[in-house]
C-alpha positions as a Markdown table, in Angstrom:
| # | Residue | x | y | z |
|---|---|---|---|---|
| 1 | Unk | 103.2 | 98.5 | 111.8 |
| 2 | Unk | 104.2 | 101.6 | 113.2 |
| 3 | Unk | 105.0 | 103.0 | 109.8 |
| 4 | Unk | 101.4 | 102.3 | 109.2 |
| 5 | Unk | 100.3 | 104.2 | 112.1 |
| 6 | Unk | 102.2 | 107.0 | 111.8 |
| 7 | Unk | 100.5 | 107.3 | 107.9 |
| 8 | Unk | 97.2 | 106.4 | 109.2 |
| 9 | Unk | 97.1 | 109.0 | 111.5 |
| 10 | Unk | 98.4 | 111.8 | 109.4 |
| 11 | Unk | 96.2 | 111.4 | 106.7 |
| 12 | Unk | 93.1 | 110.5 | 108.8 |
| 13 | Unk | 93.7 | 113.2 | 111.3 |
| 14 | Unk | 94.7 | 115.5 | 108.0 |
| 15 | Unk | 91.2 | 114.8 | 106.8 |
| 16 | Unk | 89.4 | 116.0 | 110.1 |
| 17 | Unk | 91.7 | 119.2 | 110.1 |
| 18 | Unk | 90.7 | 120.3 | 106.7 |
| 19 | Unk | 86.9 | 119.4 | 107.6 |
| 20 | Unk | 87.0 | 121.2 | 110.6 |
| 21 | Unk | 88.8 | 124.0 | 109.1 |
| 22 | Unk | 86.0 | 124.7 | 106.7 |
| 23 | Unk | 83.2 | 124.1 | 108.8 |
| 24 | Unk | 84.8 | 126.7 | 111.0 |
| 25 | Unk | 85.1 | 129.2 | 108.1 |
| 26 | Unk | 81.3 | 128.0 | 107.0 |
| 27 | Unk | 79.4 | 128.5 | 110.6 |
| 28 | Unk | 82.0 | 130.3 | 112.7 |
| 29 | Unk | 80.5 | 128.2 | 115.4 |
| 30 | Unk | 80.5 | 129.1 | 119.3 |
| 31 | Unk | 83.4 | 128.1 | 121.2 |
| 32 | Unk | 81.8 | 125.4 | 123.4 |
| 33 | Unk | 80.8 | 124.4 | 119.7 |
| 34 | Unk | 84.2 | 124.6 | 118.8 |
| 35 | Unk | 85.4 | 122.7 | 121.0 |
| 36 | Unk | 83.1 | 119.7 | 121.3 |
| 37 | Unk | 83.4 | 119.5 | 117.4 |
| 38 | Unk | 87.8 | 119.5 | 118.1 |
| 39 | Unk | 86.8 | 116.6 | 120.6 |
| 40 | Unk | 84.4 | 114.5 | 118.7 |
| 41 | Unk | 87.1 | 114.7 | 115.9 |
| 42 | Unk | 89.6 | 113.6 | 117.9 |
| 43 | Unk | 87.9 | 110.7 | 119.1 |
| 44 | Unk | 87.2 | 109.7 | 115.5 |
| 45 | Unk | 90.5 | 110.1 | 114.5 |
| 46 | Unk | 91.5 | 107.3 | 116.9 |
| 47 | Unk | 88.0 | 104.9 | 116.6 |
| 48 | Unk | 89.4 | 102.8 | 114.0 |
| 49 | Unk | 92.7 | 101.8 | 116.1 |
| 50 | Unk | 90.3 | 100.9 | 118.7 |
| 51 | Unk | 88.5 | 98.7 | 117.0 |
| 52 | Unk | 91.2 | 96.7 | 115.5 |
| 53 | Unk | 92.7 | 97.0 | 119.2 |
| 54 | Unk | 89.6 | 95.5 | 120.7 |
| 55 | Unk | 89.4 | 93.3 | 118.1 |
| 56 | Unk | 92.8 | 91.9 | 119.2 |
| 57 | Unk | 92.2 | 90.9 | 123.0 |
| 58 | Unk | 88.3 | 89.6 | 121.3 |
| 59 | Unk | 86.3 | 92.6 | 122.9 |
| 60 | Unk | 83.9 | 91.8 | 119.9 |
| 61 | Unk | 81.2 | 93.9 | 121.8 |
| 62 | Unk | 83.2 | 96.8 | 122.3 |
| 63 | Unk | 84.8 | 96.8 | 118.7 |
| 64 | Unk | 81.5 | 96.6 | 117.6 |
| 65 | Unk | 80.1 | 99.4 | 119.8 |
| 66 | Unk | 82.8 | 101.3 | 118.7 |
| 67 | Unk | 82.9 | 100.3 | 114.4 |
| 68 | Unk | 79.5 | 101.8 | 113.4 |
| 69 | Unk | 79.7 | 105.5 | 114.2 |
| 70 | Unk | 83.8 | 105.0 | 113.9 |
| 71 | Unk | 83.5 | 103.5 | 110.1 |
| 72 | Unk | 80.0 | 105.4 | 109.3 |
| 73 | Unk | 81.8 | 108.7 | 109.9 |
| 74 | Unk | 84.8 | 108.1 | 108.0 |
| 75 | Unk | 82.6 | 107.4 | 105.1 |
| 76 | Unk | 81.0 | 110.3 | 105.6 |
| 77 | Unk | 84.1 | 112.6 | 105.8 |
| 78 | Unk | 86.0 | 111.1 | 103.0 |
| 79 | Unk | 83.0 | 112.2 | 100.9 |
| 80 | Unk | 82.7 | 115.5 | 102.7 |
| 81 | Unk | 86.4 | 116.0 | 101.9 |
| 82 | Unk | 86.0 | 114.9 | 98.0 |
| 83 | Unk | 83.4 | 117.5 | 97.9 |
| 84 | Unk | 85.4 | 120.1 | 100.1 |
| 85 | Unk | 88.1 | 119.8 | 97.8 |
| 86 | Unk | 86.1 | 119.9 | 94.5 |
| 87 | Unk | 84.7 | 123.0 | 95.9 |
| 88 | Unk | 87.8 | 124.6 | 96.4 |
| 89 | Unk | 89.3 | 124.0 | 93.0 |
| 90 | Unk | 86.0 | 125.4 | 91.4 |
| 91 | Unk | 86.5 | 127.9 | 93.6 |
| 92 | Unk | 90.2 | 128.7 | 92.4 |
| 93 | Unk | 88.8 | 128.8 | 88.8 |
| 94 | Unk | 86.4 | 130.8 | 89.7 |
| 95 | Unk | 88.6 | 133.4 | 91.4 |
| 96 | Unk | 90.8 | 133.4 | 87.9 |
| 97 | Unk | 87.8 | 134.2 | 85.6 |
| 98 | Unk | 86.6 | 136.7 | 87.6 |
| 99 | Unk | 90.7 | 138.4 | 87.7 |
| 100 | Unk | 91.1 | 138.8 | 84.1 |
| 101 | Unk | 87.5 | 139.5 | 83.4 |
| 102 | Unk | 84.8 | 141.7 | 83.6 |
| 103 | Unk | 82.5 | 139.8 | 85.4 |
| 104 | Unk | 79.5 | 141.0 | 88.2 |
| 105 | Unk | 80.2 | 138.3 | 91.4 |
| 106 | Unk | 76.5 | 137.4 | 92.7 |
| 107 | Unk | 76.7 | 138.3 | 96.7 |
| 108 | Unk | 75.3 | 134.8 | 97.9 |
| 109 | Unk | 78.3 | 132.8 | 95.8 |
| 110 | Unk | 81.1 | 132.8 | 98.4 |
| 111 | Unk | 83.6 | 130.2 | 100.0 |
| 112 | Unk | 81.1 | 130.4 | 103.1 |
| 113 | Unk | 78.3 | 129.0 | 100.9 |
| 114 | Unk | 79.8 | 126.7 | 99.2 |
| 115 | Unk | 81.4 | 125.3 | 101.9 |
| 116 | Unk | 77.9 | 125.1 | 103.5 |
| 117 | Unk | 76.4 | 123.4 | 100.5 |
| 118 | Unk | 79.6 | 120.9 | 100.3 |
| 119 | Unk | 77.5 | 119.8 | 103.8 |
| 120 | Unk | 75.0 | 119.1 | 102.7 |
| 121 | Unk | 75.2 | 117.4 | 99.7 |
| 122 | Unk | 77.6 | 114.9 | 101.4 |
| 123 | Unk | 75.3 | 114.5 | 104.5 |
| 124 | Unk | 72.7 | 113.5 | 101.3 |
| 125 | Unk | 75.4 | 111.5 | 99.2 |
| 126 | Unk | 76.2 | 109.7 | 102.7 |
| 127 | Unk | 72.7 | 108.3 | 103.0 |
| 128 | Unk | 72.5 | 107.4 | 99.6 |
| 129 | Unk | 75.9 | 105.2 | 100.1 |
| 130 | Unk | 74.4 | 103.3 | 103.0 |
| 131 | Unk | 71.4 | 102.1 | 100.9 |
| 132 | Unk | 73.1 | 101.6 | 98.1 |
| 133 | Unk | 76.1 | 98.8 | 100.4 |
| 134 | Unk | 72.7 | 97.1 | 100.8 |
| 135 | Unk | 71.2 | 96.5 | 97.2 |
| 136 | Unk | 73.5 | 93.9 | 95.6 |
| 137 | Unk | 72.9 | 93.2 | 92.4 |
| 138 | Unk | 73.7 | 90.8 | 89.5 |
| 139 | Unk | 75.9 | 91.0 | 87.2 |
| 140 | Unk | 75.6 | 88.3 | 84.2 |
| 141 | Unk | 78.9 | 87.1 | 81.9 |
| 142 | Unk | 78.4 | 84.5 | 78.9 |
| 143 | Unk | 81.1 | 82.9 | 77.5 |
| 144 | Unk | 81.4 | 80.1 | 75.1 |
| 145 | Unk | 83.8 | 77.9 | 74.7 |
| 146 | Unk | 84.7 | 74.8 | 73.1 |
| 147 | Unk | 86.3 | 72.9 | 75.7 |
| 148 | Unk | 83.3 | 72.1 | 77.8 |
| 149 | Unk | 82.7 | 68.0 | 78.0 |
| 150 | Unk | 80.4 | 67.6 | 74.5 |
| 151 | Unk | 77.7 | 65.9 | 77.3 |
| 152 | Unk | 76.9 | 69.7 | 78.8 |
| 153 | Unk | 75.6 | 72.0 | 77.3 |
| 154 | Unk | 76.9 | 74.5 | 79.8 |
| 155 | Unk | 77.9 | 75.2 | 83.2 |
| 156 | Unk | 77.2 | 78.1 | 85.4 |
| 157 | Unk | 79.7 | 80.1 | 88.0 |
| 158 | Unk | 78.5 | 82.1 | 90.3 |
| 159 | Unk | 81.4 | 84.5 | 92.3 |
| 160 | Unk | 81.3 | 86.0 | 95.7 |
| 161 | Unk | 84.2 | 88.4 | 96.2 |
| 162 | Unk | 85.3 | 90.8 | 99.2 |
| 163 | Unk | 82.2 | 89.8 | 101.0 |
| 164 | Unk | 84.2 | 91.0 | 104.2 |
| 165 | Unk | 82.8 | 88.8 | 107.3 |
| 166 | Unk | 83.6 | 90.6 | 110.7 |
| 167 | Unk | 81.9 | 93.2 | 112.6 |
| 168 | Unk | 79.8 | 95.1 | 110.3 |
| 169 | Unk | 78.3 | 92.2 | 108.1 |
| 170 | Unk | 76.7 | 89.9 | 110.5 |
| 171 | Unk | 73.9 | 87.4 | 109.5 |
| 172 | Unk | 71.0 | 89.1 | 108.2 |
| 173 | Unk | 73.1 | 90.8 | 105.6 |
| 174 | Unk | 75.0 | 87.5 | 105.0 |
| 175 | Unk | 71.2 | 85.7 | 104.5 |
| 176 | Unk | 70.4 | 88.5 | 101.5 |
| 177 | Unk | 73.1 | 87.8 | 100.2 |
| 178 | Unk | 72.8 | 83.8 | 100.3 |
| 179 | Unk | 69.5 | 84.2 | 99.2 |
| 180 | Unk | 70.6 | 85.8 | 95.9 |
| 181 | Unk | 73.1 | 83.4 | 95.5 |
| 182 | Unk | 70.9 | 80.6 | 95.2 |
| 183 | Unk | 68.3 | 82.1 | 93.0 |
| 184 | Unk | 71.1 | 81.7 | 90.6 |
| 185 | Unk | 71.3 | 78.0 | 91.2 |
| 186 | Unk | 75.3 | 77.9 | 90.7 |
| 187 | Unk | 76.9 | 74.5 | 89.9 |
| 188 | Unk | 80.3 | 75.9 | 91.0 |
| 189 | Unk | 80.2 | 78.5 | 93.9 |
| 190 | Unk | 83.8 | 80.6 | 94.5 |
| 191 | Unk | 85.0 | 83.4 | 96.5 |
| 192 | Unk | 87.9 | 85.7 | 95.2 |
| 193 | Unk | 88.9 | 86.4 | 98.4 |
| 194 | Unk | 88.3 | 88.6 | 101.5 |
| 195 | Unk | 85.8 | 86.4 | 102.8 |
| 196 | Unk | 86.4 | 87.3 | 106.0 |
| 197 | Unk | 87.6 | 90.9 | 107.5 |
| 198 | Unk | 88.9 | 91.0 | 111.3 |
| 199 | Unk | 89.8 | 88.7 | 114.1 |
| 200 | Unk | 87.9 | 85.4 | 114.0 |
| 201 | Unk | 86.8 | 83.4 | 117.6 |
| 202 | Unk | 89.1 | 80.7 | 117.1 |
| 203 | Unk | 87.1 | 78.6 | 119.0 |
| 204 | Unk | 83.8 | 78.8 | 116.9 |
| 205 | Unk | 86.2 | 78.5 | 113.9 |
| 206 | Unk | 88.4 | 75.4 | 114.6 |
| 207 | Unk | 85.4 | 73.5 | 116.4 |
| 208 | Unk | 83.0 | 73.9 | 112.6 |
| 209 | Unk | 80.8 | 75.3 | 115.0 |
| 210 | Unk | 80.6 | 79.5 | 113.6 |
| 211 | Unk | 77.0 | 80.3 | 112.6 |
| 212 | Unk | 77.8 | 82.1 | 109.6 |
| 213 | Unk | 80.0 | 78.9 | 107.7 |
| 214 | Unk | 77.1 | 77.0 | 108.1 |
| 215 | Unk | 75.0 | 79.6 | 106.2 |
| 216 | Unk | 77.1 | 78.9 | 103.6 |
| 217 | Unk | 77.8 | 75.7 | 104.0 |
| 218 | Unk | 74.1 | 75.4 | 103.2 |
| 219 | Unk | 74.0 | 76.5 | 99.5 |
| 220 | Unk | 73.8 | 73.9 | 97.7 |
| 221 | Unk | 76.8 | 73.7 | 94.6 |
| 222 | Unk | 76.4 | 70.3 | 92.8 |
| 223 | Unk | 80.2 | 70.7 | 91.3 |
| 224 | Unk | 81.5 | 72.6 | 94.3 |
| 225 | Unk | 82.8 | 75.5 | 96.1 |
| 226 | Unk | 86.5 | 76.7 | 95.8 |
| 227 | Unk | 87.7 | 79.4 | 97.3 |
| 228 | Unk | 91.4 | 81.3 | 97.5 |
| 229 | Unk | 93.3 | 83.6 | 99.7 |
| 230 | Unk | 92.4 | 87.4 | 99.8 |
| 231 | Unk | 94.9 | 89.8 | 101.8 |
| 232 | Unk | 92.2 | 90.2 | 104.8 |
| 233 | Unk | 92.7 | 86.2 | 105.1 |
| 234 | Unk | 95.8 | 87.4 | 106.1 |
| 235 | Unk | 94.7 | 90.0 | 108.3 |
| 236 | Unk | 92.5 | 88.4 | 110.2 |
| 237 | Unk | 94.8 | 85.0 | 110.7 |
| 238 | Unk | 95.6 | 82.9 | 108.1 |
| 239 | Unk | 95.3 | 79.4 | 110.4 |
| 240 | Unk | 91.4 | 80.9 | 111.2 |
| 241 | Unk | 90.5 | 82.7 | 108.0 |
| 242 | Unk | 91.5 | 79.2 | 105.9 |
| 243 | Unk | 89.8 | 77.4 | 108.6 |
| 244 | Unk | 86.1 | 79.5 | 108.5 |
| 245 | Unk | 86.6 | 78.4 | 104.8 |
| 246 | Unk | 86.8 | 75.1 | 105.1 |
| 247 | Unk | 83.9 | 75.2 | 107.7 |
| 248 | Unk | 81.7 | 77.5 | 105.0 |
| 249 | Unk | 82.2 | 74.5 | 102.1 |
| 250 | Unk | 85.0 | 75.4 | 100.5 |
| 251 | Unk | 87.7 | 73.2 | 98.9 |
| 252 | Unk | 90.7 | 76.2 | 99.0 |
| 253 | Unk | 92.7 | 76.2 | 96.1 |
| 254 | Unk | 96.3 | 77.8 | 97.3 |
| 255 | Unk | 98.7 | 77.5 | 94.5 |
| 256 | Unk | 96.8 | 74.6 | 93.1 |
| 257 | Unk | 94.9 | 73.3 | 90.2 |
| 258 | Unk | 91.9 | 71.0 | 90.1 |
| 259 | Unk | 90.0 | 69.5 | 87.1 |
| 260 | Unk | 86.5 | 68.9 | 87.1 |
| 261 | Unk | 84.7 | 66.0 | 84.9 |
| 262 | Unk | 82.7 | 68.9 | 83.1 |
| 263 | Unk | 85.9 | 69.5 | 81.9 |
| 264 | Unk | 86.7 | 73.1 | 83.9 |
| 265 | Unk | 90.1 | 73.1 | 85.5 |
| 266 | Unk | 90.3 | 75.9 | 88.3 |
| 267 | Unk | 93.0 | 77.0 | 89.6 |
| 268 | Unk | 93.3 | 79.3 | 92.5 |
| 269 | Unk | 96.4 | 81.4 | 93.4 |
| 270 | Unk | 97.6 | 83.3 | 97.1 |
| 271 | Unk | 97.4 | 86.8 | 97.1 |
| 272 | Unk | 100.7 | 88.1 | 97.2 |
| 273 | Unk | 100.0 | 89.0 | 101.1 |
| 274 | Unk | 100.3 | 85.1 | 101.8 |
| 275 | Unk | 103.2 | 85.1 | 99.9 |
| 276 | Unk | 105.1 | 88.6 | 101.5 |
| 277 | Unk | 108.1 | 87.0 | 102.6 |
| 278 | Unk | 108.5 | 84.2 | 99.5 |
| 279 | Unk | 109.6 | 86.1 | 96.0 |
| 280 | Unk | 109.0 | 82.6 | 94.4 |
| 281 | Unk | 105.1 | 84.0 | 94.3 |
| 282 | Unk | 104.9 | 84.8 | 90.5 |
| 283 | Unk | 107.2 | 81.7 | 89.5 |
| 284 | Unk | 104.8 | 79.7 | 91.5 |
| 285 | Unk | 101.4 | 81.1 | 89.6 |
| 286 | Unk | 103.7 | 80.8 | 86.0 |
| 287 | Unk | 104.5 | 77.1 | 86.7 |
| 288 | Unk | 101.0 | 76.3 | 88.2 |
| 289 | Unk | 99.7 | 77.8 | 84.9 |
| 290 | Unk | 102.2 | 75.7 | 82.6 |
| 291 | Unk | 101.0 | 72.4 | 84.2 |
| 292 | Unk | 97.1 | 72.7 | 83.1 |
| 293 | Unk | 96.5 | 70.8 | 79.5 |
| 294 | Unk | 95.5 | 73.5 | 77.1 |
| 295 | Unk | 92.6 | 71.2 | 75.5 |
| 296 | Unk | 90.7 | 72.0 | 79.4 |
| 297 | Unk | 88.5 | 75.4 | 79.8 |
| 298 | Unk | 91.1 | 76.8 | 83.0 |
| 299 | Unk | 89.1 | 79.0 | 84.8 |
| 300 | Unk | 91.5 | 81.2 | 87.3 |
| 301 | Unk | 90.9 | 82.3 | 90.6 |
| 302 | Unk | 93.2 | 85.3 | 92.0 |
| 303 | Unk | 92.2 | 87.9 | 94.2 |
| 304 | Unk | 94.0 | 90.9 | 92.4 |
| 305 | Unk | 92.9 | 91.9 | 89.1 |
| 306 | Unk | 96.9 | 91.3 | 87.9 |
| 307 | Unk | 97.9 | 89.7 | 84.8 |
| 308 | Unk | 101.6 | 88.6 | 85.0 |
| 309 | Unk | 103.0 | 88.6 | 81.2 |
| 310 | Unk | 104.2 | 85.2 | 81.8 |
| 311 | Unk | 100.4 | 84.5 | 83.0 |
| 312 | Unk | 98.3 | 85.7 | 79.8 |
| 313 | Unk | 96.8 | 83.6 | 77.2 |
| 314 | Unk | 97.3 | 80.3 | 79.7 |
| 315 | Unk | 93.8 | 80.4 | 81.5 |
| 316 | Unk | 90.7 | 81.1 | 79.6 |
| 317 | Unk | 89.2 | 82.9 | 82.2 |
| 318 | Unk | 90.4 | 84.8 | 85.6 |
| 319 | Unk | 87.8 | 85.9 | 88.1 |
| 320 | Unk | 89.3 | 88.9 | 90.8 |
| 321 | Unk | 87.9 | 91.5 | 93.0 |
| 322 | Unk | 90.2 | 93.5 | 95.7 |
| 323 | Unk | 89.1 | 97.0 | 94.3 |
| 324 | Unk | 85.6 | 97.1 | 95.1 |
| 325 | Unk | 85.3 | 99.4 | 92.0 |
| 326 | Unk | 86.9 | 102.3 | 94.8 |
| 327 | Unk | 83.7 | 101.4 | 96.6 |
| 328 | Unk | 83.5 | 105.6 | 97.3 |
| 329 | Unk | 83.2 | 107.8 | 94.8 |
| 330 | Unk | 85.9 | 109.3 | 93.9 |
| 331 | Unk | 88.2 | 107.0 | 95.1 |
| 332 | Unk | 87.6 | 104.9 | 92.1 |
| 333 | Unk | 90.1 | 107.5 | 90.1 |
| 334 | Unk | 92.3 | 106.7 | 92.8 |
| 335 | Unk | 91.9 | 103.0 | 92.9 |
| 336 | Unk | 92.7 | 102.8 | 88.9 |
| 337 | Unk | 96.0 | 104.2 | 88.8 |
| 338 | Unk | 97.1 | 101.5 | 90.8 |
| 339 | Unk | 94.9 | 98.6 | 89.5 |
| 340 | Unk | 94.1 | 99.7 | 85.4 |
| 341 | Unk | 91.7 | 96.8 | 84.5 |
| 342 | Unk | 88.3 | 98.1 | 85.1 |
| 343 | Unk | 85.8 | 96.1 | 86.9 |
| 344 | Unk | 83.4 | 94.1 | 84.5 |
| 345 | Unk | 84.6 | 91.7 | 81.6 |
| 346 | Unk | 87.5 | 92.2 | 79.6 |
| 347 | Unk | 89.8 | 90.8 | 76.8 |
| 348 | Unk | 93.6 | 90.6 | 77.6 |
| 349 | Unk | 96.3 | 90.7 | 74.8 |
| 350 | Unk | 96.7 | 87.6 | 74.7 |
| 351 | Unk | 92.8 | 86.7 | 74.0 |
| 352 | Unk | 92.0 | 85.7 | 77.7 |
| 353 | Unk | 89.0 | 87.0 | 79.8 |
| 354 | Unk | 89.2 | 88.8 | 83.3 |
| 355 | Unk | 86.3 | 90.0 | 84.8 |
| 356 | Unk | 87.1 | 91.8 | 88.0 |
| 357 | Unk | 84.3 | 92.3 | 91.0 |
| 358 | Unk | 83.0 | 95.0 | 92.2 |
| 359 | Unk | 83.1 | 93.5 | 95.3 |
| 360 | Unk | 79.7 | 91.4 | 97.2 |
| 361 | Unk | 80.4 | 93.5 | 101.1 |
| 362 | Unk | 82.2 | 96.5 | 101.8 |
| 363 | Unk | 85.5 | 97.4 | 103.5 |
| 364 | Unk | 85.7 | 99.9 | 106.4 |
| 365 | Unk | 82.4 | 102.0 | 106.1 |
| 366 | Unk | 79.5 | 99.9 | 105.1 |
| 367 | Unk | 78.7 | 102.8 | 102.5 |
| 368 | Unk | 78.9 | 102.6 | 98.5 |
| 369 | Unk | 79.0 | 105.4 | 96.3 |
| 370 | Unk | 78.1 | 104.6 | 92.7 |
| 371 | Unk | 79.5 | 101.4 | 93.3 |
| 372 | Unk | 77.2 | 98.8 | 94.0 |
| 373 | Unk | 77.5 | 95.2 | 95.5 |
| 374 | Unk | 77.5 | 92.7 | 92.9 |
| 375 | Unk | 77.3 | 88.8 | 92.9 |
| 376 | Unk | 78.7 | 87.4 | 89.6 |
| 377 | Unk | 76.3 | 84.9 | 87.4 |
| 378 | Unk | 78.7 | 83.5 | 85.0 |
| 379 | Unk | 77.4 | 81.1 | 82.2 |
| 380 | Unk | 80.2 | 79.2 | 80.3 |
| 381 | Unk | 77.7 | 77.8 | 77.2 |
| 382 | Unk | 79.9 | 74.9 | 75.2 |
| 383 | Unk | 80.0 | 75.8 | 71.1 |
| 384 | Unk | 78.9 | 71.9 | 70.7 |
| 385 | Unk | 75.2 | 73.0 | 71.9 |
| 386 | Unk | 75.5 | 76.5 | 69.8 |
């Protein structure tokens, strides 16, 4: 944990010193302006620790106070970095062209300029994000198969992922989002995880009593809802978080199969968070894997998009999220050096399917940059009825 800190705070407070670095150099501001600008930096630097702090001792109204302008403006000045930094290396090219040659330099193109226009199109990029976190849309997957019971003609799945419960998605935003969900008329409903974000009330959990489970307990799913273990499960208390799950409908699957009459067996896998002090995690998913019959349509639930060797060609289809397809532009260059199946529908090696969610909420700021929320429609149509 204090590892965490320690990095936390030199690469957030690392952020605000380059910002405020260049908006020095851009409006060479007075000093009281100086100054209130070092302050309100400082105090941002810090406003996430707070709100996990208060959070803790279940201050919900004072992490909340403190979580909109705290995770608003760290949206904001990731993307005012990005573009900061995109300036500068445009800048560095431009210095090296205009070295070796002969070329006029127009007066109003300076660092000063730029730096001023980097501003504003982040204070415009910003906006756009926090419209965009609110405009989910649908994504639709077809797949046929042959190992759907002859009687259906086909099934549908619809997937929530990352939808992030806590502080900054409270229950209007959780009602659009329902309300999308059962346009779709799912006959399974699952969640890939991080349904939840934060500390829960413990209380309202354990007691079946939380307001927002019974939103979701609400949506009807004639086959049912499963659901698995995300790392902010972890996070926010894996007792509670398993608990608010059970309350919202679901049947968690953790490290288990289960086979449905429509002939779907789903099995559902712990994120490797659950499993941080066991090494046994991937012999667990491998074995789990080996004990579904081949002849059954094995749909697989695991919050990372991560196919183990061992795993591939032993589920016909694996439904993940975690990434939030970066969520910010750029991150998502960042987020794919670390997790290189893209978000959408793919083919493995071995002939399975992944699709991997962009994500249904958002983590941190409630901001999306060419990124958008998604719930997951997906249609497994049986060959018989082709």
């Amino acid at each position: 944990m204090y590892l965490f800190l320690i990095t936390f705070l030199i690469l957030y407070g690392g952020m605000h010193l380059y910002a405020f670095l260049k908006l020095r150099h851009a409006f060479q501001p007075q000093p009281l302006v100086r100054w209130l600008l070092i302050f309100w930096m400082s105090v941002m630097t810090i406003i996430p620790l707070l709100v996990r702090a208060a959070e803790q001792f279940q201050m919900e109204r004072t992490a909340f106070f403190f979580a909109w302008p705290g995770y608003l403006w760290m949206g904001f000045l990731f993307i005012f970095c990005s573009t900061l930094l995109f300036s500068d290396i445009v800048h560095i090219f431009y210095r090296v062209i205009i070295r070796y040659f002969t070329i006029q330099v127009p007066e109003h193109i300076s660092k000063r300029n730029a730096y001023r226009c980097a501003l504003v199109v982040a204070l415009c990029a910003s906006i756009y994000a926090f419209i965009e976190a609110g405009r989910v849309r649908t994504e639709h997957v077809v797949i046929t198969s042959s190992k759907l019971s002859p009687s259906l003609s086909g099934i549908r799945i619809v997937q929530i992922s990352d939808l992030h419960i806590g502080l900054l998605l409270q229950k209007t935003r959780l009602q659009r989002v329902l309300a999308t969900v059962r346009e779709a008329k799912p006959d399974i409903l699952v969640s890939t995880g991080d349904l939840v974000d934060g500390k829960l009330n413990r209380a309202d959990v354990i007691s079946g009593l939380n307001p927002l489970a019974a939103l979701i307990a609400a949506v009807p799913a004639p086959s049912g809802k499963f659901a698995i273990i995300g790392n902010h499960e972890v996070y926010a208390g894996l007792p509670q978080a398993v608990a608010f799950s059970r309350a919202a409908g679901f049947m968690m699957l953790r490290n288990q199969s289960l086979q449905l009459t429509s002939g779907i067996t789903i099995s559902g896998v712990d994120d490797r968070a659950a499993n941080f002090k066991s090494p046994s995690g991937a012999a667990s998913e491998a074995a789990l894997l080996n004990s579904v019959s081949p002849g059954s349509f094995h749909l697989l639930l695991k919050h990372r998009p991560e196919i183990l060797a061992e795993s591939d060609g032993r589920f016909d289809l694996q439904l993940s999220g975690h990434v939030h397809g970066g969520q910010i532009f750029p991150f998502n260059f960042i987020v794919r050096l670390r997790f290189p199946i893209p978000c959408g529908t793919s083919r493995t090696p071995a002939g399975s399917s992944i699709h991997v969610s962009r994500g249904t909420g958002t983590w941190g700021p409630p901001m999306r940059l060419f990124a958008p929320p998604e719930i997951t429609v997906i249609d497994i149509i049986s060959a018989h009825h082709r």
